[in-house]
C-alpha angles and dihedrals in degrees: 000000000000139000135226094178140011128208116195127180124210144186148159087279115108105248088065100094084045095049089039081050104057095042103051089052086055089054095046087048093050098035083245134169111250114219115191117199125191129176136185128197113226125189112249098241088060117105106208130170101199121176119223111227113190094227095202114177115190109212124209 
């Protein structure tokens, strides 16, 4: 099988590095785009600006 995209998901648990490992070596073998996500929870009350930043790896 072979992938166009990948969309992997990280945090601050320990199998991060594990889980961002692997997936980057899948996108190098297919040639593939690497997508990072990364979410955190706020509490509603919090009044937060963030700036979005597209993370694109190219892969060879």
């Amino acid at each position: 099988m072979s992938f166009k995209k990948i969309l992997v998901a990280v945090d601050d648990s320990p199998a991060t590095a594990t889980v961002f490992a692997k997936a980057l070596d899948l996108a190098q073998k297919d040639a593939a785009q690497l997508m990072i996500g990364h979410s955190i929870e706020l509490a509603a009350s919090s009044q937060l600006t963030m700036n979005l930043v597209d993370l694109e790896i190219e892969t060879r």
